[in-house]
N, C-alpha and C positions, 0 to 999 in steps of 0.2 A: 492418661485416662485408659480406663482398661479398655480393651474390645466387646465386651458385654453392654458395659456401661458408655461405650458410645453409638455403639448401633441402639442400644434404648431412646438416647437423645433423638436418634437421625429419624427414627421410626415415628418418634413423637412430633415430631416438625421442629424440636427445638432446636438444632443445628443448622447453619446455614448448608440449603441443597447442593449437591456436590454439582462442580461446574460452573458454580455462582460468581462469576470475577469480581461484583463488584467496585469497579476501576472506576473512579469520579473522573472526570473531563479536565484536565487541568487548564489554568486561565490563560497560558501561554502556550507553547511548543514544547511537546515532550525533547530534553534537550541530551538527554540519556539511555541507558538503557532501551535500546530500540527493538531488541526482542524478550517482549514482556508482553503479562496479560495487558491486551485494551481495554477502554471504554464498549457501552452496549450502545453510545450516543455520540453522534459529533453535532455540536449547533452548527445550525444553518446548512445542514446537511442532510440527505435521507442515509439509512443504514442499509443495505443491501445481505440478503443471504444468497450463496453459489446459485441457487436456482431460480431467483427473480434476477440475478444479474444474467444467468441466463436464456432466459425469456427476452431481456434487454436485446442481449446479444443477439439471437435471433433474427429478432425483427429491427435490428441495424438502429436502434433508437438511440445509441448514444456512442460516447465517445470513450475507448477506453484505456487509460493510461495504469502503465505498469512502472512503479518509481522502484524498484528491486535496487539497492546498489550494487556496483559494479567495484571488484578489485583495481586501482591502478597496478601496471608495470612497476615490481620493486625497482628501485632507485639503484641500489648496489649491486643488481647482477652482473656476475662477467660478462665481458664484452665478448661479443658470438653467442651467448646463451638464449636460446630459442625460446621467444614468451609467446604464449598462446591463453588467451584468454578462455574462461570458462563459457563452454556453452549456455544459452537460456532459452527457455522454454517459458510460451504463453501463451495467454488468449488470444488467437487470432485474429488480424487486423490489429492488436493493442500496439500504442505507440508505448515503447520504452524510453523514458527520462531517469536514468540512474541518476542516483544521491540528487536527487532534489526535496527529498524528503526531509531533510537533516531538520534540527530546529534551528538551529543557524546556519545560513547559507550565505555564502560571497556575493556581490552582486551580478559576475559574470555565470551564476552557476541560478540565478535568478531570471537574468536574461534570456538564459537557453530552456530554461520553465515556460516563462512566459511565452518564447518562438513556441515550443512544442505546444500549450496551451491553442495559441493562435491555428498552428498547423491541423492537430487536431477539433477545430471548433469552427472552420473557419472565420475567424475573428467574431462570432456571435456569444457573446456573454451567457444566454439563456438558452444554449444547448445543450442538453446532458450529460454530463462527464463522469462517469466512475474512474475513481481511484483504487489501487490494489498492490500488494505486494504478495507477503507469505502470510498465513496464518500468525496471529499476536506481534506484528512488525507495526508500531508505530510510525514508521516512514511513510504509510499510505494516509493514516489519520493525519500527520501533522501536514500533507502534500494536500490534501480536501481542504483542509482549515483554511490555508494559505489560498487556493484556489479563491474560496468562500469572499475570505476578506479581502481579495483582489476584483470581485465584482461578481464573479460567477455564480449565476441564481440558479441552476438545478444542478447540485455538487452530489455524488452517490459516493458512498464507501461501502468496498467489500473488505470487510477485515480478513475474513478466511482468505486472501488472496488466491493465488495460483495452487495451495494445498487443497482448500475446501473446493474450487474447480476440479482437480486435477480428482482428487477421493468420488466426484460423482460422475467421472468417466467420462469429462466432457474432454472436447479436443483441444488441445495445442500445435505451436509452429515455433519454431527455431527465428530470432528474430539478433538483429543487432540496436544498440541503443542508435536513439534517432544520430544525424550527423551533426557537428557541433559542437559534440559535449566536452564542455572543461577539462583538463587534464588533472585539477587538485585546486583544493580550496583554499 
């Protein structure tokens, strides 16, 4: 299409508006591609933007889990070779649960979900929980989903994760993932 003849369209309204994901909800666990456009929807969930999550945050209303995955230690490094994991940066106070976002999870990698769930909520089902990762990171939708259909009745998603925070100049903390966490699925 030429560029005359599609700014004509765009001007017309006949194009779809730029920025429009359009992403439908799939009826399971996105089990791929985890950095793609999201859904504008998660059922049984509220959707959150950076600045009602943080209003949240604020006023200490909820609970907030960052499922970001985490690299393992390669397997095949020389022995003596010094690994140092990647710093992370987040919401403060956020409990970090790496790779429990995945759409298939082992059940020991379930279990340390559910601990951190517990830790953060104290075991109350109906306390507020936002989910987050990075901007278009399906690891936080499918981490809400799974919450949801584990029982938890007030689930929040930030899609914009820690990008759309970090872009409106709010604060962050250097954090390590909760203790616990699985070594590999």
């Amino acid at each position: 299409m030429k560029p005359v003849a599609a700014l004509v369209l765009i001007l017309s309204g006949l194009a779809a508006p730029v920025g429009a994901k359009g992403v439908p909800e799939p009826d399971g666990y996105r089990m791929e591609d985890f950095r793609a456009p999201v859904p504008e929807t998660l059922s049984g969930g509220t959707v959150l933007d950076a600045e009602e999550a943080y209003r949240m945050w604020q006023a200490g209303e909820a609970a907030f889990i960052d499922v970001l995955p985490q690299a393992p230690r390669p397997p095949n490094l020389p022995k003596g070779t010094i690994w140092r994991d990647k710093p992370h940066d987040t919401i403060p106070g956020a409990l970090w649960l790496p790779n429990v976002g995945y759409g298939a999870i082992a059940d020991v990698t379930a279990q340390y979900f559910r601990r951190g769930l517990e830790k953060a909520t104290s075991g109350d089902l109906s306390y507020p929980v936002v989910f987050f990762c990075l901007d278009d990171c399906w690891m936080s939708w499918n981490a809400a989903k799974r919450a949801h259909e584990w029982g938890y009745t007030d689930v929040y998603w930030l899609p914009e994760g820690t990008d759309g925070w970090t872009f409106m100049d709010y604060p962050v903390e250097r954090v390590t993932p909760m203790e616990g966490q699985p070594q590999a699925d």
